[in-house]
Backbone as CSV, one residue per row, in Angstrom:
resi,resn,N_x,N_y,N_z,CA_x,CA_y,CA_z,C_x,C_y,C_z
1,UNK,-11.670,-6.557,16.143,-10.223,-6.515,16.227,-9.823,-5.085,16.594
2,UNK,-8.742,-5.074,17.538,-8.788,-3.521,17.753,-7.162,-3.130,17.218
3,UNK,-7.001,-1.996,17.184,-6.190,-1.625,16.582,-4.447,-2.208,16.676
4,UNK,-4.144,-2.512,17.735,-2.721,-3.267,18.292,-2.963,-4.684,17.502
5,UNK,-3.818,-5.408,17.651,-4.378,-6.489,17.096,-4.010,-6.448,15.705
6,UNK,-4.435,-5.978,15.349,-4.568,-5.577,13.126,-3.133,-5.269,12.907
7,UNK,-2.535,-4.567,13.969,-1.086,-4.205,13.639,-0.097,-5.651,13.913
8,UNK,-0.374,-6.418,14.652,-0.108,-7.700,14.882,-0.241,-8.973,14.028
9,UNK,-1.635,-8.706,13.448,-2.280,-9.021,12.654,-1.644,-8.985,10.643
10,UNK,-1.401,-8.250,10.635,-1.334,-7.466,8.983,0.220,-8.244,8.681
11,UNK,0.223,-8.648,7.615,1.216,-9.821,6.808,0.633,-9.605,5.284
12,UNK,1.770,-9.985,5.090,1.942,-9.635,3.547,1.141,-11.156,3.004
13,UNK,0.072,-10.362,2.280,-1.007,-12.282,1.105,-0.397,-11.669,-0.269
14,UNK,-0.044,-12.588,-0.587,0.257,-12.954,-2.620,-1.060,-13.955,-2.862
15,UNK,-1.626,-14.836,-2.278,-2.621,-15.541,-2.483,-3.797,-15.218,-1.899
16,UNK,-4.858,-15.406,-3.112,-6.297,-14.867,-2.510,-7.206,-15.651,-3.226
17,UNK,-7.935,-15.807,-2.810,-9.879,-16.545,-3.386,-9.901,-15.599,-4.206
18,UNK,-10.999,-16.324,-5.027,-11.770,-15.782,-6.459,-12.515,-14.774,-5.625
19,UNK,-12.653,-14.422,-4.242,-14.095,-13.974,-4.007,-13.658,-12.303,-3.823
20,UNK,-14.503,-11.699,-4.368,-14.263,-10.340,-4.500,-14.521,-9.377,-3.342
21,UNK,-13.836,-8.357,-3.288,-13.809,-7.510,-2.654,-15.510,-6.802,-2.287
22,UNK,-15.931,-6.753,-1.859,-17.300,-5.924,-1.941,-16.983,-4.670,-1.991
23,UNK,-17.870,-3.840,-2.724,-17.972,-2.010,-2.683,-17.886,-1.287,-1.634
24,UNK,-18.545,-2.128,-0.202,-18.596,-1.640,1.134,-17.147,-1.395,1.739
25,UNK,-16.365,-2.695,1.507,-15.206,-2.682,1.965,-13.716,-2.000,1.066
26,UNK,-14.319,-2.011,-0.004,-13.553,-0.806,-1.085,-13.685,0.461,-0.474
27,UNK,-15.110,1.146,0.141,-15.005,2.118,0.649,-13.976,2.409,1.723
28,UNK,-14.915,1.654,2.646,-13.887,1.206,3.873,-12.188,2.076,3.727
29,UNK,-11.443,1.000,2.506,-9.962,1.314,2.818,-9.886,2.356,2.290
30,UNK,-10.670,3.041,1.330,-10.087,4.378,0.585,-10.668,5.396,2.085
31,UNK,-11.731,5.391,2.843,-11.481,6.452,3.951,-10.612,6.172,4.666
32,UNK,-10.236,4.876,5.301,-8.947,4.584,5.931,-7.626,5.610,5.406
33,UNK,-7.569,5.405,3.864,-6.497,6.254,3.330,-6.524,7.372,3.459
34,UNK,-8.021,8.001,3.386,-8.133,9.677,3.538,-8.132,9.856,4.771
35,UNK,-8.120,9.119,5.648,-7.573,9.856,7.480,-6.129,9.762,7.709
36,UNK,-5.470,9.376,6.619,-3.679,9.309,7.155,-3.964,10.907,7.362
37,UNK,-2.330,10.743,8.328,-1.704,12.190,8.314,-1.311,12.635,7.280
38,UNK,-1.174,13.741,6.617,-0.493,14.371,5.775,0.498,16.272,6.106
39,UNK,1.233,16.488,5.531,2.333,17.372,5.484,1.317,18.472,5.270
40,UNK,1.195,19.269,6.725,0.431,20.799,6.630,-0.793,20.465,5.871
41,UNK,-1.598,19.007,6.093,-2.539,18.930,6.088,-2.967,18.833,3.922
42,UNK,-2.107,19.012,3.543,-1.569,18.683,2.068,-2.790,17.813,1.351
43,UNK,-2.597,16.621,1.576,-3.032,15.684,1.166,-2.878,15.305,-0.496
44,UNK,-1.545,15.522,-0.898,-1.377,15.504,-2.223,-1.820,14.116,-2.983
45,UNK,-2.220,12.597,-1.946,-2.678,11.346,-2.939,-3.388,11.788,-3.848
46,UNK,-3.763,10.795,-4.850,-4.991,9.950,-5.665,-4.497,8.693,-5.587
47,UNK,-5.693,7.872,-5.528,-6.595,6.692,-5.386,-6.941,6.220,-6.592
48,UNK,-6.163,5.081,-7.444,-6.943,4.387,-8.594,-7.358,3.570,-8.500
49,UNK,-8.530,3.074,-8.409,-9.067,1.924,-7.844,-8.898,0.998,-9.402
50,UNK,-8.767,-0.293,-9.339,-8.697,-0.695,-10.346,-9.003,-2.552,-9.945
51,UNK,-10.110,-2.951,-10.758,-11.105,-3.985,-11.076,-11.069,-4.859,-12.153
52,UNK,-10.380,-4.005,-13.533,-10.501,-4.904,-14.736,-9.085,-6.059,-14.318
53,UNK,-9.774,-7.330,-15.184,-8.501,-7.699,-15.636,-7.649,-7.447,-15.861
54,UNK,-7.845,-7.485,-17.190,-6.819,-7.101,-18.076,-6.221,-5.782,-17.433
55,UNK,-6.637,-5.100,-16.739,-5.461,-3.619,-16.377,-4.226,-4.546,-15.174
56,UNK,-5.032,-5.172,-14.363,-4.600,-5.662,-13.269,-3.249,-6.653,-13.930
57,UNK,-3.640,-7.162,-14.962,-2.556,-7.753,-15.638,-1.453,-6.879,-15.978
58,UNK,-1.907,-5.886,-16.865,-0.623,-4.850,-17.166,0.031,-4.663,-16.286
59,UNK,-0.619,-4.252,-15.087,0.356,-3.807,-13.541,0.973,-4.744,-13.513
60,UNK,0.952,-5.960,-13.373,1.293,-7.507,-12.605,2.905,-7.312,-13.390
61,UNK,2.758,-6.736,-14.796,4.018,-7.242,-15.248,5.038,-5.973,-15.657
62,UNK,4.767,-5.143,-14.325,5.307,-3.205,-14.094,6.732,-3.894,-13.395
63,UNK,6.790,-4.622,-12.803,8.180,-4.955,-11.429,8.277,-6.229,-10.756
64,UNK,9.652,-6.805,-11.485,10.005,-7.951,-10.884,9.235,-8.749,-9.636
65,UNK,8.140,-7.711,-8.709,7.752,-8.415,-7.605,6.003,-7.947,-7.989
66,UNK,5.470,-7.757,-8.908,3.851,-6.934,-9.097,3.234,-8.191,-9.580
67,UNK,4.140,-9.653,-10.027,2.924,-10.621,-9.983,1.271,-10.949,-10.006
68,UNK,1.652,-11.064,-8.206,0.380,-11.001,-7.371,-0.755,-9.859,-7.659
69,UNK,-0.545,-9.050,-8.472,-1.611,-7.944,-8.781,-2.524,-8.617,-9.774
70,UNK,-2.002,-9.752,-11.071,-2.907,-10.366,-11.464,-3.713,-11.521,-10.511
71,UNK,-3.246,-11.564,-9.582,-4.262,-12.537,-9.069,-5.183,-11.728,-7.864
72,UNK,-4.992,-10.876,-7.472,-5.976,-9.954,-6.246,-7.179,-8.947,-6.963
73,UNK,-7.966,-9.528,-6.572,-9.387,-8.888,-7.416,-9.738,-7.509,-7.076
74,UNK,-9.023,-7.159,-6.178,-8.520,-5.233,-6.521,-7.313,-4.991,-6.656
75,UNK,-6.876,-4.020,-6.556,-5.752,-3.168,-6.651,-6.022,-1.867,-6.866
76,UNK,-5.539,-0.921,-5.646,-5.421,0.245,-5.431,-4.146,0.515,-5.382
77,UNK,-3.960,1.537,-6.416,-2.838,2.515,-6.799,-2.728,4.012,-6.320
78,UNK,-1.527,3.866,-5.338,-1.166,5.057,-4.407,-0.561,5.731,-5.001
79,UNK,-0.814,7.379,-5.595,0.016,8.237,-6.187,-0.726,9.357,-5.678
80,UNK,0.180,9.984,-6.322,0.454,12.004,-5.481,0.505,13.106,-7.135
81,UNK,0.237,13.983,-6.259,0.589,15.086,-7.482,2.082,15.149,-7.490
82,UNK,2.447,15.223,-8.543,3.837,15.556,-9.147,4.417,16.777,-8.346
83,UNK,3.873,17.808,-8.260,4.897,19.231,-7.816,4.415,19.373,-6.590
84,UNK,4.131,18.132,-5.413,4.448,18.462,-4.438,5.792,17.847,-3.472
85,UNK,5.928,18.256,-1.943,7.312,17.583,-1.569,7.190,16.840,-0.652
86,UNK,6.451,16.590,-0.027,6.082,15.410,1.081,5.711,14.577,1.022
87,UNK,5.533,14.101,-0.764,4.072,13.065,-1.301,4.522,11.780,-0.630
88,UNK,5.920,11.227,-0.722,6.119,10.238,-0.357,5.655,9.890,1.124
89,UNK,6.271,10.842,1.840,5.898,10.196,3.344,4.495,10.586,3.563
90,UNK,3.868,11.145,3.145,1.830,11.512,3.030,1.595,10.293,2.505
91,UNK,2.010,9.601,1.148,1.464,8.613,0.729,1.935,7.256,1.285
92,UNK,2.756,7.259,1.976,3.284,5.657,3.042,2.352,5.718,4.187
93,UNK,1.786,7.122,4.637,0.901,6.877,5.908,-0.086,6.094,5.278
94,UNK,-1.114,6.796,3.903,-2.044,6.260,3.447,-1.931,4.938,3.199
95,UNK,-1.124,4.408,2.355,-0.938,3.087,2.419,-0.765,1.947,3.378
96,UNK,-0.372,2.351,4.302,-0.339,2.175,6.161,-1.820,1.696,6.447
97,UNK,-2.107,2.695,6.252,-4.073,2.973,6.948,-4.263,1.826,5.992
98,UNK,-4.599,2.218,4.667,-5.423,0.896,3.799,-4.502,-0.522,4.312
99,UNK,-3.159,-0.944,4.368,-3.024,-2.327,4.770,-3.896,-2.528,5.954
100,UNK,-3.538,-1.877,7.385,-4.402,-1.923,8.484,-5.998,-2.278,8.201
101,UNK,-6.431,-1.139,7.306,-7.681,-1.542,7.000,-7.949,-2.526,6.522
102,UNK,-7.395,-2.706,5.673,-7.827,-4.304,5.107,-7.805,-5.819,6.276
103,UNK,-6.982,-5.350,6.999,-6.351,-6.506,8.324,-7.631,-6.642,8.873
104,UNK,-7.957,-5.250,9.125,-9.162,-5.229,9.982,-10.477,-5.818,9.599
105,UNK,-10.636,-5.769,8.394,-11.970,-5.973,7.808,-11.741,-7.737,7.291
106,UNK,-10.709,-8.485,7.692,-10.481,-10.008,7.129,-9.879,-9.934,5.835
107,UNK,-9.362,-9.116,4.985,-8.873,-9.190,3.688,-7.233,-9.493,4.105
108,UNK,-6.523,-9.606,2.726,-5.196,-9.696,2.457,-4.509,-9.124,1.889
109,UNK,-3.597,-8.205,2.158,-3.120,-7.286,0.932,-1.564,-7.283,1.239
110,UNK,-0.773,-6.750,0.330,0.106,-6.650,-0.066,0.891,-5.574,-1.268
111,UNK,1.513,-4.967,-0.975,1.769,-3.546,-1.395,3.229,-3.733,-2.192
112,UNK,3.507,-3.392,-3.172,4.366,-3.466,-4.015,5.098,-1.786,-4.236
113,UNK,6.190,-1.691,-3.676,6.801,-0.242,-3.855,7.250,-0.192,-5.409
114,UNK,6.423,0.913,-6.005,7.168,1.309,-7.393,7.728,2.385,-7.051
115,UNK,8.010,3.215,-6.459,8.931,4.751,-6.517,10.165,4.149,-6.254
116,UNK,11.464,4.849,-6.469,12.179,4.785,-5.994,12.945,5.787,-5.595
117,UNK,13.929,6.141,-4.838,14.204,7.254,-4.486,14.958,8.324,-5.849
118,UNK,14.779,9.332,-5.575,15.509,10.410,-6.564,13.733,11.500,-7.552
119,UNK,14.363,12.289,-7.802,13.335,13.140,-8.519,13.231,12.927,-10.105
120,UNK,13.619,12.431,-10.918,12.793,11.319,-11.625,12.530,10.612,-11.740
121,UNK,11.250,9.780,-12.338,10.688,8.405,-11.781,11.691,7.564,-12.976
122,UNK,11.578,6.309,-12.039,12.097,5.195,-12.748,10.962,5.011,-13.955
123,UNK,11.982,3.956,-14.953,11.368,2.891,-15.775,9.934,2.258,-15.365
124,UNK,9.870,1.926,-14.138,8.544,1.249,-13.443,7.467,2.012,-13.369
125,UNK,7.743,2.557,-12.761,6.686,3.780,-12.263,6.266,4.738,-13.640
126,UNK,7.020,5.097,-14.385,6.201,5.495,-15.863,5.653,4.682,-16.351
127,UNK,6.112,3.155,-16.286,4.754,2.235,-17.087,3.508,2.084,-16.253
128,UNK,3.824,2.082,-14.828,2.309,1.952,-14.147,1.744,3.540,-14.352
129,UNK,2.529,4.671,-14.238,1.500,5.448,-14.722,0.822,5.461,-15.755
130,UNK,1.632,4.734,-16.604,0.973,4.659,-18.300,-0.557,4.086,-18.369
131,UNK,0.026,3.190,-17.915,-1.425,1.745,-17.418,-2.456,2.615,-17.109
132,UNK,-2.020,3.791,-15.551,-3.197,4.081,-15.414,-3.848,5.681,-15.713
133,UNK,-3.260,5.521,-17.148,-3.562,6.867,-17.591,-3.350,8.084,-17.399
134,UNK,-2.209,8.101,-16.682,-1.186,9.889,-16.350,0.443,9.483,-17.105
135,UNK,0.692,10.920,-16.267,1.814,10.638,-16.425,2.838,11.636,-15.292
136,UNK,4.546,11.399,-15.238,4.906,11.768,-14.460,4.837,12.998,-14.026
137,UNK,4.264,13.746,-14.971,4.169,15.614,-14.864,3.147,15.810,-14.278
138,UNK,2.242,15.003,-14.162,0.511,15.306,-13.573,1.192,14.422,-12.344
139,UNK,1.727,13.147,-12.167,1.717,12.079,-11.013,3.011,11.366,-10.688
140,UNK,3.198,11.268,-9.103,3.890,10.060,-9.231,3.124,8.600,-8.287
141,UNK,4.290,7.531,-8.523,3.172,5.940,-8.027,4.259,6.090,-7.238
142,UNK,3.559,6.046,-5.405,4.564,5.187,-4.373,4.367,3.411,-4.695
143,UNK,2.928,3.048,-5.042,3.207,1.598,-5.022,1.667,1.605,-5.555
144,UNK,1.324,0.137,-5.288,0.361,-0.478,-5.769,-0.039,-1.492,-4.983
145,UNK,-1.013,-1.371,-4.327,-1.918,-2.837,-3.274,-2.421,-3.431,-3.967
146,UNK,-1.897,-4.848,-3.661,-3.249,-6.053,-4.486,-3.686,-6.441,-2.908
147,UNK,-5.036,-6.570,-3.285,-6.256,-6.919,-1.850,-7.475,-8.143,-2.321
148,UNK,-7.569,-8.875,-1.770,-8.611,-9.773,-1.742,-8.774,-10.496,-0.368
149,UNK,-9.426,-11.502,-0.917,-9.466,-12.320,0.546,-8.421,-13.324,0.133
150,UNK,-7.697,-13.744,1.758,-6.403,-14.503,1.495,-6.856,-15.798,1.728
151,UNK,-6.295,-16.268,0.585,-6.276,-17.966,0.716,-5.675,-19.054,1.590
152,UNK,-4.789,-18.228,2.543,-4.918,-18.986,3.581,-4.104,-17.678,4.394
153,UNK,-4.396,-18.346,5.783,-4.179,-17.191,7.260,-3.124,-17.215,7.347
154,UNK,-2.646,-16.708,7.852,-1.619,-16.654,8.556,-1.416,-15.921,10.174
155,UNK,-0.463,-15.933,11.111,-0.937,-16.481,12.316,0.218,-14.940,12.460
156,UNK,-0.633,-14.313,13.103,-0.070,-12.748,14.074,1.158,-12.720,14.490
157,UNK,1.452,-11.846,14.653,3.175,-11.950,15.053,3.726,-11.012,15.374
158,UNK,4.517,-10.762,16.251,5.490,-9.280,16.907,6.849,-10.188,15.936
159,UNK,7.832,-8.774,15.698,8.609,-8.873,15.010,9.786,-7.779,16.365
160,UNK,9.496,-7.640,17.357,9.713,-6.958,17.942,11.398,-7.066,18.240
161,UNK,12.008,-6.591,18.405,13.613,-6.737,18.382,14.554,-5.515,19.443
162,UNK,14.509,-6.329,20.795,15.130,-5.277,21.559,16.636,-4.875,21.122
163,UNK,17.135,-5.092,21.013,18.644,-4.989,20.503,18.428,-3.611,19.607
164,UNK,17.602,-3.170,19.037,17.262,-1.778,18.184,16.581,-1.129,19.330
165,UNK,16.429,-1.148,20.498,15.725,-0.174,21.148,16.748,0.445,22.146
166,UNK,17.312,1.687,22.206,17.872,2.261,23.203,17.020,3.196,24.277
167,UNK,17.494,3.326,25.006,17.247,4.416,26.277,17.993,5.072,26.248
168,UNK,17.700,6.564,25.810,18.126,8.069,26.711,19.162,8.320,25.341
169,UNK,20.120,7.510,24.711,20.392,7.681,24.154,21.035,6.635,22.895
170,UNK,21.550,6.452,22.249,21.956,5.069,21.392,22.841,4.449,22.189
171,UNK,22.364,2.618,21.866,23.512,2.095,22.765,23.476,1.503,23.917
172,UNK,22.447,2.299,25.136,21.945,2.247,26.000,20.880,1.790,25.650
173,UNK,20.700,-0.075,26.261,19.264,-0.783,25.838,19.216,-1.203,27.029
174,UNK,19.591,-0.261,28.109,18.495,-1.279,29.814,18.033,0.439,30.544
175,UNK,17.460,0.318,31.065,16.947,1.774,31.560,17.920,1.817,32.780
């Protein structure tokens, strides 16, 4: 699959097989994540990889939409150091790369935003840090991927929408 493909490709799975992720392909998305771009080269993420149950449960019940984290036999948790200023948009590339990656490699994932905007973290995002053992002074959570294999396909798609595309300047959508 080449890269336009995977981007075509990549849809949001809530449903996945019992069948687990392999170690190979765990690798896989965490270098995917470590080649995003980052701010002057920064790289403020961490990576929680997370396997147990029972943790995967705690997450599941962090935000009205984190469900699906009890049922995806990983979940990787995207967070940054606390006292830096770009973490967010450094950590949306990374998360970028790992969905892609996963597209690429046949998995299913689906990414759940816990940050929300402003400089203290919400209610949410302190319990998933809790879960995973920090806290907001050491970290913050842009979100949380649940990944497995998806229980059923789903079929590629452009979402493409000329009416948002101008030329030269806004407004202007014919060359």
């Amino acid at each position: 699959m080449d890269t336009f493909e995977a981007i075509l490709a990549r849809r949001s799975v809530r449903r996945f097989t019992a069948e687990d992720v392999s170690a190979p392909h765990e690798r896989v998305l965490l270098e995917a994540a470590f080649a995003a771009p980052s701010s002057s080269n920064g790289r403020p993420w961490h990576f929680v990889v997370v396997r147990d149950t029972a943790t995967r449960a705690r997450l599941a019940g962090v935000h009205q939409w984190s469900g699906l984290l009890a049922r995806a036999p990983l979940v990787i948790a995207v967070l940054a150091r606390a006292d830096t200023k770009y973490w967010v948009e450094d950590c949306a590339a990374a998360t970028e790369n790992i969905l892609l990656a996963a597209t690429a490699l046949g998995l299913g994932s689906c990414w759940v935003g816990i940050w929300e905007q402003g400089e203290m973290p919400n209610p949410d995002e302190v319990e998933a840090l809790t879960i995973l053992g920090t806290t907001a002074d050491c970290h913050r959570c842009l979100c949380l991927i649940g990944l497995g294999h998806p229980a059923a396909l789903k079929a590629p798609r452009t979402q493409f929408q000329p009416s948002k595309v101008s030329y030269e300047r806004v407004g202007r959508h014919a060359r």
